[in-house]
DSSP file (Angstrom, degrees, kcal/mol; ACC not computed):
  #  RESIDUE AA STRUCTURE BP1 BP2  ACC     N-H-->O    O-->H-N    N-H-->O    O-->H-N    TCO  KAPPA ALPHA  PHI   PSI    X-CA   Y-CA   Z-CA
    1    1 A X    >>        0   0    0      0, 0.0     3,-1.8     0, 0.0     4,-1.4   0.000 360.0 360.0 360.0 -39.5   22.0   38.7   55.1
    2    2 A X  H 3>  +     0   0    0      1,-0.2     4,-3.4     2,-0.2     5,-0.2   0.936 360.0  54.9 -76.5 -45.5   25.3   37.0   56.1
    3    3 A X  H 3> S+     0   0    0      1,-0.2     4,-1.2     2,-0.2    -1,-0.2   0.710 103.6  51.4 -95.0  19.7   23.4   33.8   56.2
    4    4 A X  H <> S+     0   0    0     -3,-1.8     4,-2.4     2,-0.1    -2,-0.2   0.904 112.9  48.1 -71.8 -35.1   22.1   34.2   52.6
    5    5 A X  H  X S+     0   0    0     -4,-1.4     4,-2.0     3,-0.2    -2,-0.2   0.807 117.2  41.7 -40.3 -61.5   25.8   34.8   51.7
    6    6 A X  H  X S+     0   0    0     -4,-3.4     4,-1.8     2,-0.2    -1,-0.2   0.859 113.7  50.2 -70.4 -35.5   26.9   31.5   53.8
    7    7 A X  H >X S+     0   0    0     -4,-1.2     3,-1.9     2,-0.2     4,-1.0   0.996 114.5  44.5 -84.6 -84.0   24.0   29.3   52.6
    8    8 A X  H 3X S+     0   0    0     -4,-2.4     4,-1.5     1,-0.2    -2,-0.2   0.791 113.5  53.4 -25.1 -50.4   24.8   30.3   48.4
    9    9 A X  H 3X S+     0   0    0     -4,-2.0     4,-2.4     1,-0.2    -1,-0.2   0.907 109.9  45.4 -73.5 -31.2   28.4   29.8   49.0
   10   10 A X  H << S+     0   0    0     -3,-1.9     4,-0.4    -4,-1.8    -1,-0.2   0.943 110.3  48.9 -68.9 -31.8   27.6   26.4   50.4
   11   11 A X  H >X>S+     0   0    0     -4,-1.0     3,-7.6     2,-0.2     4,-1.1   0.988 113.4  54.8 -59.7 -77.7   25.0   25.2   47.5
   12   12 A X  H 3X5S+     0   0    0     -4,-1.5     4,-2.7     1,-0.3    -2,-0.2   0.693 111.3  45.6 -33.1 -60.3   28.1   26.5   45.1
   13   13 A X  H 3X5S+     0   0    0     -4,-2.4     4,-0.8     1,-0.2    -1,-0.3   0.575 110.3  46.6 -33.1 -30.0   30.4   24.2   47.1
   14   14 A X  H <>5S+     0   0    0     -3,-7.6     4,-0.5    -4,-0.4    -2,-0.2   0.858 111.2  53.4-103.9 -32.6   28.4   21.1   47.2
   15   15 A X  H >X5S+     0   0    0     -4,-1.1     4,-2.1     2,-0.2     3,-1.0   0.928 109.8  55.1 -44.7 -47.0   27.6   21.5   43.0
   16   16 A X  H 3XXS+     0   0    0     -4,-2.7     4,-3.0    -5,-0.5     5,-0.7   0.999 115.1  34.7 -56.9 -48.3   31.7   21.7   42.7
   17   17 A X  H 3<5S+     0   0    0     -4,-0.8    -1,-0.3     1,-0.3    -2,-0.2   0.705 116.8  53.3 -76.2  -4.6   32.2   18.4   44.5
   18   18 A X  H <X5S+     0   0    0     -3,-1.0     4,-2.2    -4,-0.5     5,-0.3   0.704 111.9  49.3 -85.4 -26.9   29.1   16.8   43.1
   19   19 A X  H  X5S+     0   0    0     -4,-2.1     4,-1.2    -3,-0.3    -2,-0.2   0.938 116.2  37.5 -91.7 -42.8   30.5   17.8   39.8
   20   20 A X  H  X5S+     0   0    0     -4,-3.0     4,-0.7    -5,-0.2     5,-0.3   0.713 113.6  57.0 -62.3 -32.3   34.1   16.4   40.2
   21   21 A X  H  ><S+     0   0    0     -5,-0.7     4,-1.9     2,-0.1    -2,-0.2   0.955 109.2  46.2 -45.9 -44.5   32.8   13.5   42.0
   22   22 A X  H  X S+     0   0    0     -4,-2.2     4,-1.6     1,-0.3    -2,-0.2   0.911 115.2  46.4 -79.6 -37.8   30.5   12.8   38.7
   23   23 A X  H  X S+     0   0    0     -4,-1.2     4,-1.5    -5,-0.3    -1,-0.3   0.653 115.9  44.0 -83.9 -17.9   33.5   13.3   36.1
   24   24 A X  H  X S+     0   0    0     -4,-0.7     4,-4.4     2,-0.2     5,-0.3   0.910 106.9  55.3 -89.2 -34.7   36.1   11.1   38.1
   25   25 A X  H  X S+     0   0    0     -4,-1.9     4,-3.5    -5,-0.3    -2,-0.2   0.945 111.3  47.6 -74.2 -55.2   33.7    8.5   38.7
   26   26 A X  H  X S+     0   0    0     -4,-1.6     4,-1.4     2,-0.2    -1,-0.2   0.823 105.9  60.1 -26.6 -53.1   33.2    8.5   34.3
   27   27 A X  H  X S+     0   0    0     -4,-1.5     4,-1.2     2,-0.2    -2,-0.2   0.871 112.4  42.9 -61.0 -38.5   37.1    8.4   33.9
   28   28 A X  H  < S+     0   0    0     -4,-4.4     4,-0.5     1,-0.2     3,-0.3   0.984 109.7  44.5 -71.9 -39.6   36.6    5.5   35.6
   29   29 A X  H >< S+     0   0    0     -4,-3.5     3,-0.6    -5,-0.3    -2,-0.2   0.782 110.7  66.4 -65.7 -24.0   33.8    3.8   34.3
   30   30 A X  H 3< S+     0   0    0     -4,-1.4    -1,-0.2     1,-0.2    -3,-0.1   0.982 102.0  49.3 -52.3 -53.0   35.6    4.8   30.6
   31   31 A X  T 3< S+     0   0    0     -4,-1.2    -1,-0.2    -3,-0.3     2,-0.2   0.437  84.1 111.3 -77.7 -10.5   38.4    2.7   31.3
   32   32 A X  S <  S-     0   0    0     -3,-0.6     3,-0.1    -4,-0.5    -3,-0.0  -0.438  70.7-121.1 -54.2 121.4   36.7    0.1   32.1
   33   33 A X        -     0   0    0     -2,-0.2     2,-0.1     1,-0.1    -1,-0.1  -0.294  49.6 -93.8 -70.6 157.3   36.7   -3.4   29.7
   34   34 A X        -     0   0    0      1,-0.1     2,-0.3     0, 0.0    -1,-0.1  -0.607  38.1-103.8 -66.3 143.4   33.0   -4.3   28.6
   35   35 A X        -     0   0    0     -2,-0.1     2,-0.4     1,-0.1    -1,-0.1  -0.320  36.3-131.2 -48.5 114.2   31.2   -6.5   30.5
   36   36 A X        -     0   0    0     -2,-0.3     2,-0.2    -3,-0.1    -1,-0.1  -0.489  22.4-136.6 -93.8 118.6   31.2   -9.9   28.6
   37   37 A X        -     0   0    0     -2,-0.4    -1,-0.0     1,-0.1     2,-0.0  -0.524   7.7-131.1 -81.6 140.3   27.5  -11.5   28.2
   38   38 A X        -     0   0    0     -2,-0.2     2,-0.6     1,-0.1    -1,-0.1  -0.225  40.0 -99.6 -76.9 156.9   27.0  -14.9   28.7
   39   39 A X        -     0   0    0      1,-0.1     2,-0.9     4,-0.0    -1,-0.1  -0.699  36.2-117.8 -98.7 134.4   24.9  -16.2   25.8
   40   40 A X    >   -     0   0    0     -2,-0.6     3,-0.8     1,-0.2    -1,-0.1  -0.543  27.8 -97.5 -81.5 107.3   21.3  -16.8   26.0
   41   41 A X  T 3  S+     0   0    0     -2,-0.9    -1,-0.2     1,-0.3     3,-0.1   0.127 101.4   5.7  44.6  36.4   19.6  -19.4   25.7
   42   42 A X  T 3  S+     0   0    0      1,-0.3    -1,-0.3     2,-0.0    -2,-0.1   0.330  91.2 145.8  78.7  20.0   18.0  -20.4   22.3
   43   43 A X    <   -     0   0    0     -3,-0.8    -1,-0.3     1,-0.2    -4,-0.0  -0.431  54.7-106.6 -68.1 156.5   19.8  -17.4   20.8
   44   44 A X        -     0   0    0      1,-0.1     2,-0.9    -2,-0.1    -1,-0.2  -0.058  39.6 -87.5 -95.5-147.5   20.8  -17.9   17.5
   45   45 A X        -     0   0    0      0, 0.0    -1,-0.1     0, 0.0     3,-0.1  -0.606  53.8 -85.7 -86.1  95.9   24.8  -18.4   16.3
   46   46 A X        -     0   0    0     -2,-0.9     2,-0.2     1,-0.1     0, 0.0   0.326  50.1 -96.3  -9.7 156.4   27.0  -15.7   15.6
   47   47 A X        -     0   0    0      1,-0.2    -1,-0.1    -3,-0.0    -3,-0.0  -0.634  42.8-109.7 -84.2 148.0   26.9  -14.4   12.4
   48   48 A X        -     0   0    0     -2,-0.2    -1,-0.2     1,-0.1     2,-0.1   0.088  44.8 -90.2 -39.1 166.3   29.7  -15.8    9.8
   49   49 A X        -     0   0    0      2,-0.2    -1,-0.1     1,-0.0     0, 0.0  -0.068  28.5-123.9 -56.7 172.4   32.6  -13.3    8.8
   50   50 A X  S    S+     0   0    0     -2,-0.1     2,-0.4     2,-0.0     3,-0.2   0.513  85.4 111.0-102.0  -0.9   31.8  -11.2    5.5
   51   51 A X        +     0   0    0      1,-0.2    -2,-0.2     2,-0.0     0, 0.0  -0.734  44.5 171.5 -84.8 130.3   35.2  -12.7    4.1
   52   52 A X        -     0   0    0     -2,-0.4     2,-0.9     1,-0.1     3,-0.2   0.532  17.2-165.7-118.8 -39.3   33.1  -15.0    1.3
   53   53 A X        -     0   0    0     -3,-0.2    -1,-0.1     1,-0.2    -3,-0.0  -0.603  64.6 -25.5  86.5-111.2   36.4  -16.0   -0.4
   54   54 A X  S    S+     0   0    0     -2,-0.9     2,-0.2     2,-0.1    -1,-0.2  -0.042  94.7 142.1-139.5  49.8   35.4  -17.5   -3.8
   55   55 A X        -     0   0    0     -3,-0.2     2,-0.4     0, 0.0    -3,-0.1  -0.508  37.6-153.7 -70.1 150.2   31.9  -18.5   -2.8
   56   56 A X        -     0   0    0     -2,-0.2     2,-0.1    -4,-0.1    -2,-0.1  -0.972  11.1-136.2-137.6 126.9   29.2  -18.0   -5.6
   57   57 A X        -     0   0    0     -2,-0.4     2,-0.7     1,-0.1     0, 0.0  -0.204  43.6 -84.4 -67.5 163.4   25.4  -17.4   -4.6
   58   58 A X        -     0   0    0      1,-0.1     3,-0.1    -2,-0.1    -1,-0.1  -0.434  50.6 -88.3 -76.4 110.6   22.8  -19.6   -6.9
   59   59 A X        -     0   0    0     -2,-0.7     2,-0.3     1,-0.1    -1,-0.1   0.136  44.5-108.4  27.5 141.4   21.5  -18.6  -10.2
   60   60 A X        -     0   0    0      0, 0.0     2,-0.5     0, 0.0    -1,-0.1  -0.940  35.7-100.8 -96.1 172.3   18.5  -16.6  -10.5
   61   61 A X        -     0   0    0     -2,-0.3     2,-0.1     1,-0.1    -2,-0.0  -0.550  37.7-109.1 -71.1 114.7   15.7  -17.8  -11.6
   62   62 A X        -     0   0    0     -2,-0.5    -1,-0.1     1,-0.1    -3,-0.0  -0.095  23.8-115.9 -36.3  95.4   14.6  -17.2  -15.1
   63   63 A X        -     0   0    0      1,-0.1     2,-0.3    -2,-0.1    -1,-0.1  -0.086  31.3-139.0 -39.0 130.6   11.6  -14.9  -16.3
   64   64 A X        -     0   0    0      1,-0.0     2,-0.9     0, 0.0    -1,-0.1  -0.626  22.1-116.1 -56.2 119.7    8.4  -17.2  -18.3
   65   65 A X        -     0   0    0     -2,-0.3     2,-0.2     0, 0.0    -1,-0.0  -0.458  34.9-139.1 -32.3  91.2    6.9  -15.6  -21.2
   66   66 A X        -     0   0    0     -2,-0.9     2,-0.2     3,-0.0     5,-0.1  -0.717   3.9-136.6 -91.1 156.4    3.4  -15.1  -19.9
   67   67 A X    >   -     0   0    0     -2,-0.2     3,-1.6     1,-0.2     4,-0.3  -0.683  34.2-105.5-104.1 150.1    0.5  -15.9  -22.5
   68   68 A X  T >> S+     0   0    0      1,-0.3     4,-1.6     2,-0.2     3,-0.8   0.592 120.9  58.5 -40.9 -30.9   -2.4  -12.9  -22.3
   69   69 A X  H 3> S+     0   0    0      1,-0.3     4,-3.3     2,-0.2    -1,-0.3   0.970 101.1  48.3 -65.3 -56.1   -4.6  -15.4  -20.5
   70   70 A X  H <4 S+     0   0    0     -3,-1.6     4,-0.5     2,-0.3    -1,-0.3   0.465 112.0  50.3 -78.2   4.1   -2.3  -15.9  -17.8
   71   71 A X  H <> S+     0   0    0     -3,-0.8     4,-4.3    -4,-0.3    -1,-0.2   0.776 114.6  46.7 -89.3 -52.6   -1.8  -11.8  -17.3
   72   72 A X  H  X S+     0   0    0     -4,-1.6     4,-0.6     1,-0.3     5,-0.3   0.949 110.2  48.0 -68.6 -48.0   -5.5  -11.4  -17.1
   73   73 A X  H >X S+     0   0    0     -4,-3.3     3,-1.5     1,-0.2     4,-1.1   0.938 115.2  49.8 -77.0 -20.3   -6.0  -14.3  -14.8
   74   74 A X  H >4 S+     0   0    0     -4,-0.5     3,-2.1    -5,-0.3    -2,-0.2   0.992 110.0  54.7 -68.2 -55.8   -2.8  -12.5  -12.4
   75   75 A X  H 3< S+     0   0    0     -4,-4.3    -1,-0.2     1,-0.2    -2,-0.1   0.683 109.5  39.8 -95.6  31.1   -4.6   -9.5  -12.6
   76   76 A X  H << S+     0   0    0     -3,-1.5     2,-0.8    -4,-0.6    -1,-0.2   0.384  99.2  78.2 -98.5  -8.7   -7.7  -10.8  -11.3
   77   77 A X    <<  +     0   0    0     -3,-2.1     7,-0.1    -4,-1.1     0, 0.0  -0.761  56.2 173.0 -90.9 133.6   -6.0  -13.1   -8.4
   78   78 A X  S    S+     0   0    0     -2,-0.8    -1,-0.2    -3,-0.0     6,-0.1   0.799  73.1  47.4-104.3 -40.1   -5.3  -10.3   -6.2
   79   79 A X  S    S-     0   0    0      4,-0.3    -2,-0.1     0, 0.0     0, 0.0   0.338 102.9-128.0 -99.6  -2.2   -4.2  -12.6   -3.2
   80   80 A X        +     0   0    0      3,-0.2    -3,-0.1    -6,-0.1    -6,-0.0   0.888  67.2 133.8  72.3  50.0   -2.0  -14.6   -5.5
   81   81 A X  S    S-     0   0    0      2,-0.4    -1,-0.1     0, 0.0     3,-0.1   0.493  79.9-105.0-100.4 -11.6   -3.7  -18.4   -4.2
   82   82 A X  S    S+     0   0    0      1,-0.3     2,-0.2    -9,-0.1    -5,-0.0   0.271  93.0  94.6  86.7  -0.8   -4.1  -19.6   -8.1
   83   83 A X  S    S-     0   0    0     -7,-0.0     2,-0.6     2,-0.0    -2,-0.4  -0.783  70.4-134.5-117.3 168.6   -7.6  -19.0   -7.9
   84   84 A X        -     0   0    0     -2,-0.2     2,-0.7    -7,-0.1    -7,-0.1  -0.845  22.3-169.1-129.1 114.1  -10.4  -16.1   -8.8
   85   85 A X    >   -     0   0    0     -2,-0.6     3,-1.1    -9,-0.2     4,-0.4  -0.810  39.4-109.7 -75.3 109.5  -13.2  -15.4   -6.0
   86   86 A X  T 3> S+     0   0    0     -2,-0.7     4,-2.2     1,-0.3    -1,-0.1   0.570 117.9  63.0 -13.1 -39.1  -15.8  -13.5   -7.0
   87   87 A X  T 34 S+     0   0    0      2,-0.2    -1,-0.3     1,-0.2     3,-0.1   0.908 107.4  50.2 -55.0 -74.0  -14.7  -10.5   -4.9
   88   88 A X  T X4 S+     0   0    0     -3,-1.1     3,-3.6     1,-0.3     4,-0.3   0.774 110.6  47.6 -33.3 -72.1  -11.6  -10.6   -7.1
   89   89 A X  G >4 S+     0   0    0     -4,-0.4     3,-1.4     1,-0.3     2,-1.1   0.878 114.8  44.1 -58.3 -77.7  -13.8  -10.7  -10.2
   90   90 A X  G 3< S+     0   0    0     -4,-2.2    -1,-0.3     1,-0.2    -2,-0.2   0.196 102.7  76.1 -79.7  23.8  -16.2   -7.7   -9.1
   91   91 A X  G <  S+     0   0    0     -3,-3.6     4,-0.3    -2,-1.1    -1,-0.2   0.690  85.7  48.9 -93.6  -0.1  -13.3   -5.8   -8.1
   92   92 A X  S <  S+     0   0    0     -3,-1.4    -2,-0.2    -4,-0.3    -1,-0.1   0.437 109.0  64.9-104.9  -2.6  -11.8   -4.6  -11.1
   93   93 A X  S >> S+     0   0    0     -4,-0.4     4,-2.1     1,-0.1     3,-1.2   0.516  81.3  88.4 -87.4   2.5  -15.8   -3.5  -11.7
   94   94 A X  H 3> S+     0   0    0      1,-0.3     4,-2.3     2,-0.2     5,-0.2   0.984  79.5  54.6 -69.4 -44.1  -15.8   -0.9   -8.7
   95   95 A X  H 34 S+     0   0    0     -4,-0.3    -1,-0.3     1,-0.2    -2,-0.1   0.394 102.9  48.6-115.3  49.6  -14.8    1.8  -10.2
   96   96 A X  H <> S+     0   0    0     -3,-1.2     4,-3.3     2,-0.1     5,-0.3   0.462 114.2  54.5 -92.1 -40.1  -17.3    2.1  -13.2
   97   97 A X  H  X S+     0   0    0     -4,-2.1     4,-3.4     1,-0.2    -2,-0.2   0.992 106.5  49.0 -47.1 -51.4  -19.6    1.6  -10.5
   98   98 A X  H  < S+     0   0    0     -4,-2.3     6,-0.2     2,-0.2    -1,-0.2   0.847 111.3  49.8 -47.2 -40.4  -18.1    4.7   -8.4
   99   99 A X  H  4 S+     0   0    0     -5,-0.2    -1,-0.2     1,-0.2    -2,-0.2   0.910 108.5  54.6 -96.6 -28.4  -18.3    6.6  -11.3
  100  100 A X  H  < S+     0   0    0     -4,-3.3     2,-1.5     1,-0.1    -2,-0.2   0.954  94.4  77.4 -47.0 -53.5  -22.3    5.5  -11.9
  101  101 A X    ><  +     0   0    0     -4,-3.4     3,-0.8    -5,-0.3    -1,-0.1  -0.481  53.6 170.9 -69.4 104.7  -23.2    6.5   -8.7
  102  102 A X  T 3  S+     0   0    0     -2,-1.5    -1,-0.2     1,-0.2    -2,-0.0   0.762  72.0  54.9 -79.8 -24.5  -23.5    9.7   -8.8
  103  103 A X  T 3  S-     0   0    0      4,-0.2    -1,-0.2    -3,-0.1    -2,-0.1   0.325  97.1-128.4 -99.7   5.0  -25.2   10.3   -5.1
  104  104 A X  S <  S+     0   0    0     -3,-0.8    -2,-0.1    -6,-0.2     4,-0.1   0.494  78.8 113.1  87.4 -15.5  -22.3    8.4   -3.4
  105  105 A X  S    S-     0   0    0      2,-0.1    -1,-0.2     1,-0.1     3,-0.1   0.390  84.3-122.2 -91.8  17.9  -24.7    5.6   -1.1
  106  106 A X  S    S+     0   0    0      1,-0.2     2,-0.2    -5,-0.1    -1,-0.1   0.909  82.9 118.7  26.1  51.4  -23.1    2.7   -3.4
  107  107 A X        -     0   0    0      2,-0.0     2,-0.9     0, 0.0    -4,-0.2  -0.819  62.3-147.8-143.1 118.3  -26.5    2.0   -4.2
  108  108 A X        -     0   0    0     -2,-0.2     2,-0.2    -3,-0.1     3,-0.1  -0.823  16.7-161.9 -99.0 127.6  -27.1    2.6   -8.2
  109  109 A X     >  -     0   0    0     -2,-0.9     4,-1.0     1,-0.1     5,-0.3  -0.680  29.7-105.9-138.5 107.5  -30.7    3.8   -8.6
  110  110 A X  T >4 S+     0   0    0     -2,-0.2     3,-2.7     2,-0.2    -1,-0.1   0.609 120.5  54.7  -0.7-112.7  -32.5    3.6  -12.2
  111  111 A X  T >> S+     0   0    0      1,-0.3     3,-4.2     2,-0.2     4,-1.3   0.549 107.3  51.9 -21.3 -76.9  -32.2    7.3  -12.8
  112  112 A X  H 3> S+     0   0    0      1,-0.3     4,-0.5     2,-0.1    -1,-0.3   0.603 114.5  43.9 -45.8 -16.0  -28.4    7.1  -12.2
  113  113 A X  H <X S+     0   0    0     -3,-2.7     4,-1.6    -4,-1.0    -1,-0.3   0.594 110.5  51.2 -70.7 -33.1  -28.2    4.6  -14.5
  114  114 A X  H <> S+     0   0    0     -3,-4.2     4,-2.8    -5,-0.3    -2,-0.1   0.783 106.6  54.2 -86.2 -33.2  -30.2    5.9  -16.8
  115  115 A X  H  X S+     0   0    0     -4,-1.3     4,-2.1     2,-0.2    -1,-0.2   0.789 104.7  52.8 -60.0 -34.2  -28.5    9.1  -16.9
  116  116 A X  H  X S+     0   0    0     -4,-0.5     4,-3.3    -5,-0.4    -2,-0.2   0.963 110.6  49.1 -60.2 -49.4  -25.1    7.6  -17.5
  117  117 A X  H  X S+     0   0    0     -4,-1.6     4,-3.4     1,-0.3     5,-0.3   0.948 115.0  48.1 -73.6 -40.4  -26.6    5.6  -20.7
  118  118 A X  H >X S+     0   0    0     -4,-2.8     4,-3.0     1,-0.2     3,-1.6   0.929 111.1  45.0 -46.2 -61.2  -28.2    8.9  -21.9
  119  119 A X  H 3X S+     0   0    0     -4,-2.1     4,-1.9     1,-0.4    -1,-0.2   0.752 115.4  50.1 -69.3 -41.1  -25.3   11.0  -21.6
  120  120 A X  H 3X S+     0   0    0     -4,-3.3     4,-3.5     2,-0.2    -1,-0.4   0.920 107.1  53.0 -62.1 -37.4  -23.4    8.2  -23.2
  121  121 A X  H <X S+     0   0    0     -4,-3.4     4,-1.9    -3,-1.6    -2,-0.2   0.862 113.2  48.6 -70.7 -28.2  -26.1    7.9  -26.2
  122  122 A X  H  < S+     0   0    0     -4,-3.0    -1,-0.2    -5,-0.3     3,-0.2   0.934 102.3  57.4 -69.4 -39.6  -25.6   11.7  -26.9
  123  123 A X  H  < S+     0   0    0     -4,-1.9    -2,-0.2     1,-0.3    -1,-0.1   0.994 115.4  40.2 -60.7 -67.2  -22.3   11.7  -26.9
  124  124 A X  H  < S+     0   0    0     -4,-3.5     2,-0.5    -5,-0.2    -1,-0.3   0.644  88.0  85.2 -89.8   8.3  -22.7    9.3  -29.5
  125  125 A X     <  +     0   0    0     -4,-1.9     7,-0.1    -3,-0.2     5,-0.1  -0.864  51.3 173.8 -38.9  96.5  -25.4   10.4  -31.6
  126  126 A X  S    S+     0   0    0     -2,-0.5    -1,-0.2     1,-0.2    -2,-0.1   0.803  73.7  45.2-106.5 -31.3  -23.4   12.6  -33.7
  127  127 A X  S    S-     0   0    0      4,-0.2    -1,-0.2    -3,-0.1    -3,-0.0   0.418  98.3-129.7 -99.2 -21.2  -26.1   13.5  -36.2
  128  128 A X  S    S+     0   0    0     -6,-0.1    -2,-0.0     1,-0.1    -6,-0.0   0.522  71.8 118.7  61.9   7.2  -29.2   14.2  -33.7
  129  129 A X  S    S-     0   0    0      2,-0.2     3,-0.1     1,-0.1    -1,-0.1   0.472  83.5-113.4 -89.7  22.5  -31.6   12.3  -35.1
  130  130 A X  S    S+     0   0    0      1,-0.2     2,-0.5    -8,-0.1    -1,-0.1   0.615  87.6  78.7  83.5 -10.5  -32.2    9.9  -32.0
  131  131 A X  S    S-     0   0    0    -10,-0.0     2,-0.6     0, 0.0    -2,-0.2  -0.882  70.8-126.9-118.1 133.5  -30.8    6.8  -33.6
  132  132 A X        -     0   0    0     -2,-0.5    -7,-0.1    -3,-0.1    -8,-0.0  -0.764   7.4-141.7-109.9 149.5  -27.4    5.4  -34.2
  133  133 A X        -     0   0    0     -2,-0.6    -8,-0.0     1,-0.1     0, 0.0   0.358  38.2-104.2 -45.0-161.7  -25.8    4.2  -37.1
  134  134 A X  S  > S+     0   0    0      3,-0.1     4,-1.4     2,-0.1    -1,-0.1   0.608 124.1  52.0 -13.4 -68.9  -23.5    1.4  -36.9
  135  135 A X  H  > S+     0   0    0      1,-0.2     4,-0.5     2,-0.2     3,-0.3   0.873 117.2  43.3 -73.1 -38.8  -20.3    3.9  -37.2
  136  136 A X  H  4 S+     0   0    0      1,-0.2     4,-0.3     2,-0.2    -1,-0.2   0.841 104.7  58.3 -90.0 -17.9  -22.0    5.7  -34.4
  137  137 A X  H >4 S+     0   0    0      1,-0.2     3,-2.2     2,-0.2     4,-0.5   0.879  96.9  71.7 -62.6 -38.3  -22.9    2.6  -32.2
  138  138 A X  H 3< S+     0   0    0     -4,-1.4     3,-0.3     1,-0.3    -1,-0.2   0.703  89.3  63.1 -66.8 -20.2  -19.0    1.8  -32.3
  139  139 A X  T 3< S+     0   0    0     -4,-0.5    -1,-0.3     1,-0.2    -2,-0.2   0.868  89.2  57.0 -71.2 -29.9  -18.5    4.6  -30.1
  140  140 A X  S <  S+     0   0    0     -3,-2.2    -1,-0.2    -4,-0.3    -2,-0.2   0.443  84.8 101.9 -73.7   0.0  -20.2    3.5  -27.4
  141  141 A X  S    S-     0   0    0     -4,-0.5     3,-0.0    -3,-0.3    -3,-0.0  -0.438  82.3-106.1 -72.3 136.9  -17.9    0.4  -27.3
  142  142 A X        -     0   0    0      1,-0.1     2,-0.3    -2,-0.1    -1,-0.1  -0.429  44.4 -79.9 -72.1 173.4  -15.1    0.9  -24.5
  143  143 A X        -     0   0    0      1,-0.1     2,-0.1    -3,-0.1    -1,-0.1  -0.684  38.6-126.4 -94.5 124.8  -11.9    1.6  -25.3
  144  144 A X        -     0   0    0     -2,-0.3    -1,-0.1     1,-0.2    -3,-0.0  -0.049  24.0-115.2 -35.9  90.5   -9.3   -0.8  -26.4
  145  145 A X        -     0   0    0     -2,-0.1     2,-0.2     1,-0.1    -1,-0.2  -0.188  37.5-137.7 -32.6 108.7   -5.9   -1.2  -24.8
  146  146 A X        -     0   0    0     -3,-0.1    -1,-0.1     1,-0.1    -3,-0.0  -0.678  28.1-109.3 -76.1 147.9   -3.6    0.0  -27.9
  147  147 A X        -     0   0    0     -2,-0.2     2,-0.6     1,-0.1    -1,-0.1  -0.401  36.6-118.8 -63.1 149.5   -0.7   -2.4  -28.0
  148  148 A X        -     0   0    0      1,-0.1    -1,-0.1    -3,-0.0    -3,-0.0  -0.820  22.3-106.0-114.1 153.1    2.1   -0.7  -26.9
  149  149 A X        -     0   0    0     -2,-0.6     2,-1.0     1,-0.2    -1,-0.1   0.031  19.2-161.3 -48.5 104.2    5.4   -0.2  -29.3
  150  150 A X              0   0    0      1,-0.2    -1,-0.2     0, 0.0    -2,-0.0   0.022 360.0 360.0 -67.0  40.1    8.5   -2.4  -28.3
  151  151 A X              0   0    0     -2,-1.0    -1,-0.2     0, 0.0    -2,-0.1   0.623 360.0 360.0-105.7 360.0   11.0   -0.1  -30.2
């Protein structure tokens, strides 16, 4: 028993002096100047001060009117090269496709197709006799970006 007693009081003892050892040894290192690093190699040059004085940055540059052609061709150039690649061009078609396929396998099928056009020709057959009018043909026309109101 006496040497569980001796053994615990020694552990307790060697934590104290590890533990003032570890804190003096901090008060020193505290006090301590920073090391100063040599500079490396192809680093680049300090940054300037933030004191600017009465420096003035350069203009910016000034928005262009663009003419409707030039919106529609931006929002076919996806990758912004000046040109339109066909991917570009059958991308802004994907999702009327998406919404044709009904079975998901991005392979459009007669029947899905056929269904779509029905569903569209009832919709606009208002009358039921199986034909359209003119006024009723005009429905099946998409719909029209309304301009919208600068006020």
């Amino acid at each position: 028993m006496n040497r569980f007693l001796l053994g615990g009081l020694a552990v307790l003892a060697m934590m104290g002096i590890g533990l003032f050892w570890l804190q003096g040894r901090a008060e020193v290192e505290a006090g301590a100047p920073p090391p100063t690093l040599a500079p490396v190699p192809g680093s680049p040059a300090p940054l300037p001060s933030a004191d600017v004085g009465e420096l003035t940055g350069p203009e910016p540059p000034e928005a262009t009117e663009l003419t409707r052609e030039q919106r529609r061709f931006g929002r076919y150039d996806r990758d912004r090269d000046g040109r339109v690649s066909r991917d570009e061009m059958l991308s802004t078609r994907s999702d009327g496709f998406r919404k044709l396929d009904k079975d998901g396998n991005n392979l459009l099928t007669f029947e899905e197709w056929a269904v779509a056009t029905s569903e569209k020709f009832g919709e606009a057959d208002r009358d039921r006799d199986s034909f359209l009018t003119p006024a009723e043909f005009r429905r099946t026309a998409p719909p029209r970006n309304k301009a919208k109101c600068a006020c």
